[in-house]
N, C-alpha and C positions, 0 to 999 in steps of 0.2 A: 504494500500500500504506500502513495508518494504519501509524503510528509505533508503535502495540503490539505490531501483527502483525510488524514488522522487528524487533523488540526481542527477541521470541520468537524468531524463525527465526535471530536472532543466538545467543542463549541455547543455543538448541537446537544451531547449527550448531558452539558452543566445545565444548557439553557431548560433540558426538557426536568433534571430534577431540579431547579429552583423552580419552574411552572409547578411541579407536584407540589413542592414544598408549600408553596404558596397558596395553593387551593386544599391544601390538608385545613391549612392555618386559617385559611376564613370558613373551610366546615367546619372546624372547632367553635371559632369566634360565634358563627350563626346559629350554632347547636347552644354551646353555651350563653346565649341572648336568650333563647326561645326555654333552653329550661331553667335556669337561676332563679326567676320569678317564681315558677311553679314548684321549684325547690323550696324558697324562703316559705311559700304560703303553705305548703303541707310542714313544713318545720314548725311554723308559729299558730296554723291552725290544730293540732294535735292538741291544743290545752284549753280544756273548755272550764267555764265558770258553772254558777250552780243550776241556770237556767238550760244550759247547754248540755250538763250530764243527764240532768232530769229528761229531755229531750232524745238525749244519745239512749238512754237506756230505759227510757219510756214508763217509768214510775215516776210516782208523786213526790209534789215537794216533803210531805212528812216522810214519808220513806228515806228519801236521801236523807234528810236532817239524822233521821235515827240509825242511818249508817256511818253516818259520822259523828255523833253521838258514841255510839257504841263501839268506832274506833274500828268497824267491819271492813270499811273503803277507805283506800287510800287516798291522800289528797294532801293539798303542802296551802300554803298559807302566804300571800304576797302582797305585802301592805293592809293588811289584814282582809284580803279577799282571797275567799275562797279557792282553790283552781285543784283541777283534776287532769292528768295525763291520759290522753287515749289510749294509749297501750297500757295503762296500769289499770285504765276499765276493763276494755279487753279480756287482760289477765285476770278480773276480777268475777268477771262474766264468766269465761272459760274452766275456771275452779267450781263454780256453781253448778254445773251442766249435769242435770241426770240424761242418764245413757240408758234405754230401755232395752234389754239385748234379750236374747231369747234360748 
């Protein structure tokens, strides 16, 4: 091969990985646009307050009171409001479950 021809097939061969390079980099950029949002809001929606558990888990407000009363459900305390983790309901749900088996 002359030394033109490899000069070129070089030329060519950087030009075509910086093109890759560079269209990797804005799927990244445009994947990470599209889901960061939808990351943040399941991150920060996952902690519901006392209207919200009652709602997630379809009993009354006495109910919930006297599971947390009772120290049954877990739940954390933030400026003195209430708040409950989804997956610790979940997990709270999921402990409760009869299994009718046969």
């Amino acid at each position: 091969m002359s030394q033109a021809v490899e000069s070129q097939a070089s030329t060519t061969s950087d030009f075509i990985s910086l093109l890759r390079s560079e269209i990797e980099q804005g799927l990244l950029d445009q994947t990470l646009a599209i889901l960061e949002p939808k990351i943040n809001e399941m991150l920060y929606s996952n902690v519901f307050n006392c209207t919200e558990a009652i709602e997630y888990l379809k009993i009354s407000d006495s109910t919930l009171r006297r599971l947390i009363r009772d120290k049954e459900i877990p739940y954390f305390r933030l400026r003195g409001t209430i708040l409950f983790r989804q997956w610790e309901l979940d997990d709270f749900i999921s402990k409760r479950m009869i299994i009718k088996g046969g």
